[in-house]
Backbone as ProteinMPNN parsed JSONL, in Angstrom:
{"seq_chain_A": "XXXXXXXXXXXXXXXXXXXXXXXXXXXXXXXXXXXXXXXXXXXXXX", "coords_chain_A": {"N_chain_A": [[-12.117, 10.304, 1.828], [-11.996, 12.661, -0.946], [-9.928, 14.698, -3.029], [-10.859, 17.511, -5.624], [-9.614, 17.593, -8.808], [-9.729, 19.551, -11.81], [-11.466, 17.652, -13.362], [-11.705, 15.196, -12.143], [-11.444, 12.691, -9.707], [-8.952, 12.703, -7.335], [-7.121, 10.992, -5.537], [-5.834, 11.627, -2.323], [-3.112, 10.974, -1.052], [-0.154, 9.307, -1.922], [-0.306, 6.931, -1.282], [-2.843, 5.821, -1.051], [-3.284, 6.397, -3.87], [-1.672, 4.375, -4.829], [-3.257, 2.278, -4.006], [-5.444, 2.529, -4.951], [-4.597, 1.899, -7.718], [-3.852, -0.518, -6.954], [-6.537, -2.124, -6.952], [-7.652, -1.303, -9.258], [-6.29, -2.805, -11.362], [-6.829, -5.003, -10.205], [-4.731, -6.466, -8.555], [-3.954, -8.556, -6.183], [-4.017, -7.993, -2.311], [-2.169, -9.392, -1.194], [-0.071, -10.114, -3.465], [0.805, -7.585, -3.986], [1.022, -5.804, -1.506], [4.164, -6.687, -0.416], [5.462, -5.815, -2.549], [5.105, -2.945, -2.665], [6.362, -2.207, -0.292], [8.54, -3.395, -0.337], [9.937, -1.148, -2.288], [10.254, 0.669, -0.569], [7.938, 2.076, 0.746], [5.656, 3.26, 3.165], [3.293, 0.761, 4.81], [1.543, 1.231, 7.001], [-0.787, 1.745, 9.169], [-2.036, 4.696, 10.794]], "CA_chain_A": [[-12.349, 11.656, 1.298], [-10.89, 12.905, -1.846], [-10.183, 16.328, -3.513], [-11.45, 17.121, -6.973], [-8.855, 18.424, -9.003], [-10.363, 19.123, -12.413], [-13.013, 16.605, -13.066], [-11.174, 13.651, -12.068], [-11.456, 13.095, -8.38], [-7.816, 12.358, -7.106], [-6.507, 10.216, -4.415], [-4.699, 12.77, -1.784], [-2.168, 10.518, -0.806], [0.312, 8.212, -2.611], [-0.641, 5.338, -0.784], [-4.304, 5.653, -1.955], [-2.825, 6.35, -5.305], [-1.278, 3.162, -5.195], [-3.996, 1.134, -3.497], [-6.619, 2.638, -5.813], [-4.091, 1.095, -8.504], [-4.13, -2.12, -6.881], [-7.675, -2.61, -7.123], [-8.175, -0.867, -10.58], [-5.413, -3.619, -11.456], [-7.399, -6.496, -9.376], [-3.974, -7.435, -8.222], [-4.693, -8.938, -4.589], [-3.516, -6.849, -1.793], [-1.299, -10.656, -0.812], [1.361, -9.409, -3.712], [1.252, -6.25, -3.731], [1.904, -4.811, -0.727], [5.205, -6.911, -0.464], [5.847, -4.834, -3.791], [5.048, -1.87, -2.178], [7.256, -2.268, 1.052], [9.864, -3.372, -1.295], [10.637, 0.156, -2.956], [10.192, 1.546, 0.928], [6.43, 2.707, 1.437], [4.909, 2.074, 4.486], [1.202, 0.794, 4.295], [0.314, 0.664, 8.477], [-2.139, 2.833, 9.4], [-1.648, 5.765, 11.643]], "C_chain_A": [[-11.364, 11.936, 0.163], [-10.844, 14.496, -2.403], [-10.381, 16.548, -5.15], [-10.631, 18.258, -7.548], [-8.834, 18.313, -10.84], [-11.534, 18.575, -12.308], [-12.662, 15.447, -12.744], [-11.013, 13.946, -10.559], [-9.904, 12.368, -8.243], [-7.14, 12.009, -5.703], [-5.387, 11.413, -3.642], [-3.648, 12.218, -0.95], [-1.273, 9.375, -1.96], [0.202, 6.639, -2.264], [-2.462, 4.813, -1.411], [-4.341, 5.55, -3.689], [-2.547, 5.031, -5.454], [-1.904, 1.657, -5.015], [-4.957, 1.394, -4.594], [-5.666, 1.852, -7.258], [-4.316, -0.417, -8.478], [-5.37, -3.203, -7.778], [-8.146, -2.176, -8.667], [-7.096, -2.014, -11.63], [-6.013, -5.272, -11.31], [-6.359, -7.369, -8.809], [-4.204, -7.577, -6.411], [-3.048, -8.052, -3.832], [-2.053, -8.214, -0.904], [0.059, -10.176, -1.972], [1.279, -8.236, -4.108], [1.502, -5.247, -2.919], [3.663, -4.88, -0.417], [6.033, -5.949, -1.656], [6.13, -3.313, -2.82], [6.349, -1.176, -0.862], [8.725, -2.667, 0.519], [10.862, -2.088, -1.634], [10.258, 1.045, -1.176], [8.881, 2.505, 0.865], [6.029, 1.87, 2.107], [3.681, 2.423, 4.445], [0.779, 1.039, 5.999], [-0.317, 1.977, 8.408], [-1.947, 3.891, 10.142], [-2.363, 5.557, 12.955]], "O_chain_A": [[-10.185, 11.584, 0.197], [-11.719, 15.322, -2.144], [-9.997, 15.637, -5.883], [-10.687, 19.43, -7.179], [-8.211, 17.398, -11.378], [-12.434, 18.813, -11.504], [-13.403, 14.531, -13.103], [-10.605, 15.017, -10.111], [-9.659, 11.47, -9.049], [-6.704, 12.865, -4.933], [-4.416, 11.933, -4.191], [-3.217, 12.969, -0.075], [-1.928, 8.702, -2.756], [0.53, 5.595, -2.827], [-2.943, 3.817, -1.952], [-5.07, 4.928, -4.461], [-3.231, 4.44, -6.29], [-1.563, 0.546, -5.421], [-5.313, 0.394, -5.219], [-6.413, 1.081, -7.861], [-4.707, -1.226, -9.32], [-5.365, -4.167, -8.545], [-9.058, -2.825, -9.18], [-7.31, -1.871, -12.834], [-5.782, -6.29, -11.963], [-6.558, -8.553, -8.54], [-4.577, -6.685, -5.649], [-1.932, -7.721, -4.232], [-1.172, -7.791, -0.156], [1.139, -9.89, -1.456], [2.185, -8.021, -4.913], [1.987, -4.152, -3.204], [4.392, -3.904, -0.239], [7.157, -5.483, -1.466], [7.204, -2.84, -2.447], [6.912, -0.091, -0.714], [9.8, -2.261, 0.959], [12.064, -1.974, -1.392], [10.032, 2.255, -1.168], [9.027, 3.724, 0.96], [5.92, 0.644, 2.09], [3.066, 3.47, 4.24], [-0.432, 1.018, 6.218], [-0.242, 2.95, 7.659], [-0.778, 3.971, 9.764], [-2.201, 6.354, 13.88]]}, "name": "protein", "num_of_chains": 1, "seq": "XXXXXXXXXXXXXXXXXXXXXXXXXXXXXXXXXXXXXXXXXXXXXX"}
């Protein structure tokens, strides 16, 4: 689910922010979550 802020729909978390990067990137989710967990965000799930 996302919220539409403007006309650009916008990721309502920073983790979606950063996954929707990934993939708009095509960098595989093999190095980039180590990236991610690096600067201290945690990807598990709830």
């Amino acid at each position: 689910m996302r919220y539409l802020t403007g006309y650009k729909p916008v990721p309502r978390t920073l983790r979606e922010q950063l996954m929707c990067y990934a993939h708009a990137t095509r960098t595989p989710k093999t190095q980039f979550l180590p990236t991610l967990n690096s600067i201290g965000i945690g990807l598990s799930d709830d």
